[in-house]
Kinemage of the C-alpha trace (Angstrom):
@kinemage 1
@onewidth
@group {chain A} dominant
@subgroup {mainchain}
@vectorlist {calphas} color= white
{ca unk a 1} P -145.585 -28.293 55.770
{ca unk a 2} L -143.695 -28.857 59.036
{ca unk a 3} L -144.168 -26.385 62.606
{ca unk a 4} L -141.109 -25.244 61.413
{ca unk a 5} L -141.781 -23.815 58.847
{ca unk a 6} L -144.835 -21.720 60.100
{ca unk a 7} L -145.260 -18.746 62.396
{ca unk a 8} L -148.193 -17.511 65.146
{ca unk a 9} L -149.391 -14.019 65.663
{ca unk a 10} L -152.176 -13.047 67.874
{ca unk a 11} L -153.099 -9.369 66.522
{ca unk a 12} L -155.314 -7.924 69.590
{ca unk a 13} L -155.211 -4.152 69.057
{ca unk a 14} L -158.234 -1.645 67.933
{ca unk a 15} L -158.971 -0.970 64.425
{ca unk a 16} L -162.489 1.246 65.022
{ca unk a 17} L -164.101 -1.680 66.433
{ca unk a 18} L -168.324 -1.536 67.057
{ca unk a 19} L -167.410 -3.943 70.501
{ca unk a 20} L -164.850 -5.459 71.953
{ca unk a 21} L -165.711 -8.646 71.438
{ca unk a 22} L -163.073 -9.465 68.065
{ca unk a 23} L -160.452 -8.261 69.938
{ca unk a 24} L -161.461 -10.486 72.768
{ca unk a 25} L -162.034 -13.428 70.322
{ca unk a 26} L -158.787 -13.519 68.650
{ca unk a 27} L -156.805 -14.786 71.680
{ca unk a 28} L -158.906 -17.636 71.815
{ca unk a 29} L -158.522 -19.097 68.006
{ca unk a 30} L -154.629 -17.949 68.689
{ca unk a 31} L -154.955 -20.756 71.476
{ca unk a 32} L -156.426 -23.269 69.635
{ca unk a 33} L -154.080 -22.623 66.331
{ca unk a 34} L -150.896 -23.113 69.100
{ca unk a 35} L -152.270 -26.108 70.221
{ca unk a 36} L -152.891 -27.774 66.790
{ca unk a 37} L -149.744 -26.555 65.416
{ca unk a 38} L -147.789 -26.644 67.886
{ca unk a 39} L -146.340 -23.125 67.736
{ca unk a 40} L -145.481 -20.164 70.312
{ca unk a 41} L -147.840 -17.399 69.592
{ca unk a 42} L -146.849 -14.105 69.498
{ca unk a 43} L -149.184 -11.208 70.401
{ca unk a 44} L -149.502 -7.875 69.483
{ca unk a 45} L -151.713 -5.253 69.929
{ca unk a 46} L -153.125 -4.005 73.402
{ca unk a 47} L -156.914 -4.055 73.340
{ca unk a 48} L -158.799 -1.075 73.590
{ca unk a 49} L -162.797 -0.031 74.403
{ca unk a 50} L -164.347 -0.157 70.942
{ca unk a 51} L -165.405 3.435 69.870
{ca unk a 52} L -166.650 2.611 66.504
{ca unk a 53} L -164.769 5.322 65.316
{ca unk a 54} L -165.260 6.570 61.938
{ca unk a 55} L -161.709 5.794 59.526
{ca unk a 56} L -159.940 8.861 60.088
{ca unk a 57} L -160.091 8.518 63.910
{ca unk a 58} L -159.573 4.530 64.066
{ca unk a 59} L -156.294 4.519 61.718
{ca unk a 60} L -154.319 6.430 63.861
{ca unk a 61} L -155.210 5.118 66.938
{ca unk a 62} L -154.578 1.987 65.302
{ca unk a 63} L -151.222 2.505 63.661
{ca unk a 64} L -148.698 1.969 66.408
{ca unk a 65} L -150.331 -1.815 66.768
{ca unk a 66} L -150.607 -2.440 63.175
{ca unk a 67} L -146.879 -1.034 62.518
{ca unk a 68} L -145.803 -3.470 65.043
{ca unk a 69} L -147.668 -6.094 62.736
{ca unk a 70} L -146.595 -4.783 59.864
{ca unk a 71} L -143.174 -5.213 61.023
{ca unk a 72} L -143.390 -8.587 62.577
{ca unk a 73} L -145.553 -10.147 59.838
{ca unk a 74} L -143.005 -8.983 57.161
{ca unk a 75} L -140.038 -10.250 59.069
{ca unk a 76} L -141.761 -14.080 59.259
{ca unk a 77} L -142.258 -13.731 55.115
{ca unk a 78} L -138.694 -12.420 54.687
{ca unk a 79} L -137.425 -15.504 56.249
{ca unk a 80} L -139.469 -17.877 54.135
{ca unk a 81} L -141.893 -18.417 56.963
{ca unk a 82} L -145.154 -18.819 56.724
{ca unk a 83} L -147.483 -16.457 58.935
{ca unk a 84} L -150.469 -17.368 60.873
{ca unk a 85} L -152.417 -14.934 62.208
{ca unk a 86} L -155.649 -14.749 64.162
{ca unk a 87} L -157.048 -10.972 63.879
{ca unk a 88} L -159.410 -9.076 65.901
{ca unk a 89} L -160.440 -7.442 62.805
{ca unk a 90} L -160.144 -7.582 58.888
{ca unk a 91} L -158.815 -4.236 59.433
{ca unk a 92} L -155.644 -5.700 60.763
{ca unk a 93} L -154.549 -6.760 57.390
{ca unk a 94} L -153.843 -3.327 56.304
{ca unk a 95} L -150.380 -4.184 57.959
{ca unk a 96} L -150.034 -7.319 55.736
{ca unk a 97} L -151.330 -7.375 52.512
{ca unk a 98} L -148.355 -4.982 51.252
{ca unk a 99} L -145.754 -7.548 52.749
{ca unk a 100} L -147.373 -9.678 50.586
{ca unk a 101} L -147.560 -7.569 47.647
{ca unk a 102} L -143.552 -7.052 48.350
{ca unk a 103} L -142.334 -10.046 49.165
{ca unk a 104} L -144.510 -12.375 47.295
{ca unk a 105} L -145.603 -11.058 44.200
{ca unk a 106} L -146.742 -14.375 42.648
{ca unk a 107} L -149.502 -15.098 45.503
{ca unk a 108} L -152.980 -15.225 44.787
{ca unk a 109} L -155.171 -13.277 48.060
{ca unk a 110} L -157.829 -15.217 48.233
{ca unk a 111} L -159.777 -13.186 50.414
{ca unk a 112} L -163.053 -15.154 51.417
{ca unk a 113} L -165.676 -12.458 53.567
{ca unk a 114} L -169.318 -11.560 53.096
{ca unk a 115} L -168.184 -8.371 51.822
{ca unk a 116} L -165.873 -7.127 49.153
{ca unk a 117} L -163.690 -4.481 51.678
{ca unk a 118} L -163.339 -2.695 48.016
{ca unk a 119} L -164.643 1.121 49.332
{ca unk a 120} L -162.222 3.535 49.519
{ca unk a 121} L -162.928 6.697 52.015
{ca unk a 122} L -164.605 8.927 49.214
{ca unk a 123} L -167.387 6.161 48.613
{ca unk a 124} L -167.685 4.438 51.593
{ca unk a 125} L -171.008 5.047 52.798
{ca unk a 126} L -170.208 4.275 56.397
{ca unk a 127} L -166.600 5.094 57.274
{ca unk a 128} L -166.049 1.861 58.319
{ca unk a 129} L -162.362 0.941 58.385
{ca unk a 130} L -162.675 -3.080 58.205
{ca unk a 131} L -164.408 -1.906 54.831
{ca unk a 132} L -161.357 -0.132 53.438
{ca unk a 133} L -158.674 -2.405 53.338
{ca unk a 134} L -158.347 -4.460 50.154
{ca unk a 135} L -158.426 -0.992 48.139
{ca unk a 136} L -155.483 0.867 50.678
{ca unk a 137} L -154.129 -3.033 49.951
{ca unk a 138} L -154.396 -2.162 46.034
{ca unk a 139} L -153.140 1.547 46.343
{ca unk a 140} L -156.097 3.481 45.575
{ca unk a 141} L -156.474 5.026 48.857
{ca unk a 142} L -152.889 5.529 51.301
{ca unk a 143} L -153.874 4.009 54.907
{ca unk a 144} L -149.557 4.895 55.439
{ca unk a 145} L -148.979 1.164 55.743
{ca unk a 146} L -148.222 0.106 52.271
{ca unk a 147} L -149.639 -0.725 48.839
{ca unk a 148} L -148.489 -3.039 45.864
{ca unk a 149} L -151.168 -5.637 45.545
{ca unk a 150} L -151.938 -6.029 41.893
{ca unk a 151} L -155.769 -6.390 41.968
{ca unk a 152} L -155.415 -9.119 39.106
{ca unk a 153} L -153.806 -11.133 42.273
{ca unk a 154} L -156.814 -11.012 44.246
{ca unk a 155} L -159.786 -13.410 44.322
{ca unk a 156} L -162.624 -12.891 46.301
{ca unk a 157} L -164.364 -15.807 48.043
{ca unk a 158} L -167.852 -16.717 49.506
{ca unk a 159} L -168.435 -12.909 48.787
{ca unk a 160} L -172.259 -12.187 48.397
{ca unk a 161} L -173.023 -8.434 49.973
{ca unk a 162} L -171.372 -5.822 47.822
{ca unk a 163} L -172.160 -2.004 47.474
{ca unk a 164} L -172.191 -0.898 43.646
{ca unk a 165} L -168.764 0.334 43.200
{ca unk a 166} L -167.518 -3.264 44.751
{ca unk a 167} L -170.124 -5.182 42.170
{ca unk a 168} L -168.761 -3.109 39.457
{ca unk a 169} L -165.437 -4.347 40.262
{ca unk a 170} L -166.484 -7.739 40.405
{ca unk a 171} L -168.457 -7.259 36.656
{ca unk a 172} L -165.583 -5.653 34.863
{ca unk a 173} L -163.040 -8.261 35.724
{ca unk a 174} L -160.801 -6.202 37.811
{ca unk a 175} L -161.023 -8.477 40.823
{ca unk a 176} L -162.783 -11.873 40.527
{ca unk a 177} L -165.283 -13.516 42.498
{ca unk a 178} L -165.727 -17.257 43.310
{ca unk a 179} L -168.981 -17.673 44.936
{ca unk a 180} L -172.206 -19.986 44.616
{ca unk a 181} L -172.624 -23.896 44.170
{ca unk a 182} L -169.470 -23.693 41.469
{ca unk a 183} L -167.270 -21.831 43.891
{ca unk a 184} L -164.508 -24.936 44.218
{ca unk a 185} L -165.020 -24.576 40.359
{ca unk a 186} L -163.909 -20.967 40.176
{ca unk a 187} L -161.077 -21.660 42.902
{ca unk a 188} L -159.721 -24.152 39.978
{ca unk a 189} L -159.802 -21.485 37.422
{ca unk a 190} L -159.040 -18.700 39.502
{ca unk a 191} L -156.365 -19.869 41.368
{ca unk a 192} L -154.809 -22.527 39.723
{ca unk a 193} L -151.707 -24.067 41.281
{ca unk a 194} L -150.258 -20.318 42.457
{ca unk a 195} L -148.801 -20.056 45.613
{ca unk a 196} L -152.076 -19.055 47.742
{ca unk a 197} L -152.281 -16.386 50.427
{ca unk a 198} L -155.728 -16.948 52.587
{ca unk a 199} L -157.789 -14.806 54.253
{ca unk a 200} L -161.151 -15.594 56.504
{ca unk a 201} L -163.341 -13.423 57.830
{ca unk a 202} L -165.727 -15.279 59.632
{ca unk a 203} L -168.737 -14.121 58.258
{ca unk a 204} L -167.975 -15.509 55.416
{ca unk a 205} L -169.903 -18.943 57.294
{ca unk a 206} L -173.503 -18.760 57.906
{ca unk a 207} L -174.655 -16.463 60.630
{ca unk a 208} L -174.585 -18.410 63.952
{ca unk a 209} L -171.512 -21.206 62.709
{ca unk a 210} L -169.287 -18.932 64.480
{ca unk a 211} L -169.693 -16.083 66.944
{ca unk a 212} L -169.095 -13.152 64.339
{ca unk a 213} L -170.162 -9.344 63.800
{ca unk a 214} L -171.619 -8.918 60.679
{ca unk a 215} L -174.807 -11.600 60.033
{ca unk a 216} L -175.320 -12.274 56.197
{ca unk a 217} L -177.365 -15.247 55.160
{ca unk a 218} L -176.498 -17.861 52.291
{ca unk a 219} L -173.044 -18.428 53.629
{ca unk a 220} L -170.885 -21.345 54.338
{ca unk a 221} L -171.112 -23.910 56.504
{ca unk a 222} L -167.756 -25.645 58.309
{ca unk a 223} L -168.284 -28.361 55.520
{ca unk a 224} L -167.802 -26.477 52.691
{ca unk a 225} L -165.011 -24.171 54.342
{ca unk a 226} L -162.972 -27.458 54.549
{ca unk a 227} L -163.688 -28.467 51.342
{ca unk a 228} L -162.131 -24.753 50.572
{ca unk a 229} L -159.190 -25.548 52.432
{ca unk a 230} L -158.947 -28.863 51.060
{ca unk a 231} L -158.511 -27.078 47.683
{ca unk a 232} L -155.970 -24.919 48.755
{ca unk a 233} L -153.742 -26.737 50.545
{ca unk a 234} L -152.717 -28.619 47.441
{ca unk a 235} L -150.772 -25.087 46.636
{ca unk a 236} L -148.151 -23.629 48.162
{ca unk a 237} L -149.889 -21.820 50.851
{ca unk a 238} L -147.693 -18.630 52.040
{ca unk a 239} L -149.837 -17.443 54.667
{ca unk a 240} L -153.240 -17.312 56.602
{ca unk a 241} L -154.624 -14.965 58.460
{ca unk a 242} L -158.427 -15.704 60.390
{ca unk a 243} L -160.397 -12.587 61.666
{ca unk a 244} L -163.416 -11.427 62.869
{ca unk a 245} L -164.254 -14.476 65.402
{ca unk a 246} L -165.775 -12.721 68.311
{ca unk a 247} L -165.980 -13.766 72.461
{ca unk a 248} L -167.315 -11.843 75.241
{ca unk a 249} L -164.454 -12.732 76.940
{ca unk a 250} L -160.480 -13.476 76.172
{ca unk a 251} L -159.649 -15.459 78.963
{ca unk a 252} L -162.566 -18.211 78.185
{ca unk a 253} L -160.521 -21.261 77.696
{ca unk a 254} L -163.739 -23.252 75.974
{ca unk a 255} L -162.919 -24.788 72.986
{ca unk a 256} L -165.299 -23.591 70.576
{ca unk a 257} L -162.699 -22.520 68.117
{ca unk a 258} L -161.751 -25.729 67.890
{ca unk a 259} L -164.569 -26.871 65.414
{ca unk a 260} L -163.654 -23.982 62.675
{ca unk a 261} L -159.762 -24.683 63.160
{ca unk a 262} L -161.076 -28.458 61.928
{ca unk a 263} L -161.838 -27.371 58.816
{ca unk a 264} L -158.730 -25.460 58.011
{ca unk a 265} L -155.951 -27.687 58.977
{ca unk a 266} L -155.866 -28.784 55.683
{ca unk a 267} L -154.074 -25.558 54.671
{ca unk a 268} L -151.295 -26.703 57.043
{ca unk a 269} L -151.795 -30.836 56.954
{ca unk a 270} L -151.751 -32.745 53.825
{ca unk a 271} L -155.241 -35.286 52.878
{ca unk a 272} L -154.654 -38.383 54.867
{ca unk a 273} L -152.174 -37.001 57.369
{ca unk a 274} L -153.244 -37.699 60.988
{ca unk a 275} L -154.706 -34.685 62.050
């Protein structure tokens, strides 16, 4: 996969936020993605003072940013690009998971997070919008951005704290989880060799890998998440999108993102390129 072929965006706006610190964290993986790649990022969003506002306050506030997203993100897919995106939130890809759904259908989300992001607003227990997505994603809630993903396309990764209604998900087969000391296993059977859309949250990675939000032992360390991208990267990977990496402060031009941008330039960089 050539430079050419990909596209940046640096998605900076609020989605409900508990701090500003994602918002101020995605500029600096959106600098270190440029750098490796070579590409021209493009940023969107205006960041805002976290309110940790409850769903029905954060989406609107959030819409204008995410539309813009929306817009942008679909326009790169259209054209056979390939989006990168670094994300102040998960909640951001309520403005791309229904380009994907659209445009390509035969993509596998491979949506690797601590948590499911199954709730919809009746069940979730905290309101939390970052918690909401996959479902608006799959329809069964309208966040007014888009729907379409077939829940049979989506594969959950690294996932190990689920409310009920998520678990039962996971148990029935609706959406299926790859997880545990088999999880490259699972990726084989899961995923196959479909084209492969790939989403990190960082807490996926055990707490204190990364500067993240949400701390939930037992997950992966920068190893294993290369050995994930390793994986992938022999499919035909559409799109990636990185959120949740947090900094106290945007214009910190340290290069601590550089270690967890390591492991995933295999998605972009064939095994025994130079990297």
């Amino acid at each position: 996969m050539s430079a050419s072929d990909l596209g940046l965006l640096v998605f900076v706006g609020p989605t409900g936020d508990h701090n500003d610190r994602g918002m101020a964290g995605a500029p600096i993986v959106g600098r270190e993605l440029s750098r490796r790649l070579g590409l021209e990022p493009t940023v969107i969003g205006e960041p805002q003072p976290a309110t940790s506002a409850p769903w029905e306050q954060a989406l609107p506030a959030a819409l204008p940013g995410l539309t813009e997203l929306r817009d942008a993100h679909g326009h790169m897919l259209s054209r056979g690009h390939v989006p990168v995106l670094a994300a102040s939130r998960c909640a951001a890809s309520l403005a791309t998971l229904s380009n994907v759904a659209t445009l390509r259908p035969d993509a596998i989300v491979v949506w690797f997070d601590a948590h499911a992001d199954l709730n919809t607003p009746a069940g979730s227990t905290t309101g939390y919008l970052g918690g909401l997505v996959l479902s608006a994603a799959v329809g069964w809630w309208d966040s007014g951005l888009g729907s379409g993903l077939v829940p049979d396309r989506i594969v959950l990764g690294g996932t190990r704290d689920l409310d009920p209604p998520e678990q039962a998900l996971v148990d029935e087969g609706t959406v299926k989880l790859a997880a545990g000391p088999h999880l490259l296993d699972h990726l084989d059977r899961y995923v196959g060799d479909a084209p492969v859309y790939f989403h990190l949250d960082c807490d996926v990675l055990e707490p204190g890998t990364v500067p993240t939000d949400y701390r939930v032992p037992g997950g992966l360390d920068l190893d294993a998440l290369a050995a994930v991208a390793r994986r992938l990267g022999r499919n035909d990977v559409v799109g990636v999108e990185i959120a949740e990496f947090e900094a106290a402060d945007p214009d910190d031009h340290t290069d601590y993102a550089r270690p967890l941008v390591d492991a995933l330039m295999p998605l972009w960089v064939p095994a025994n390129t130079p990297l």
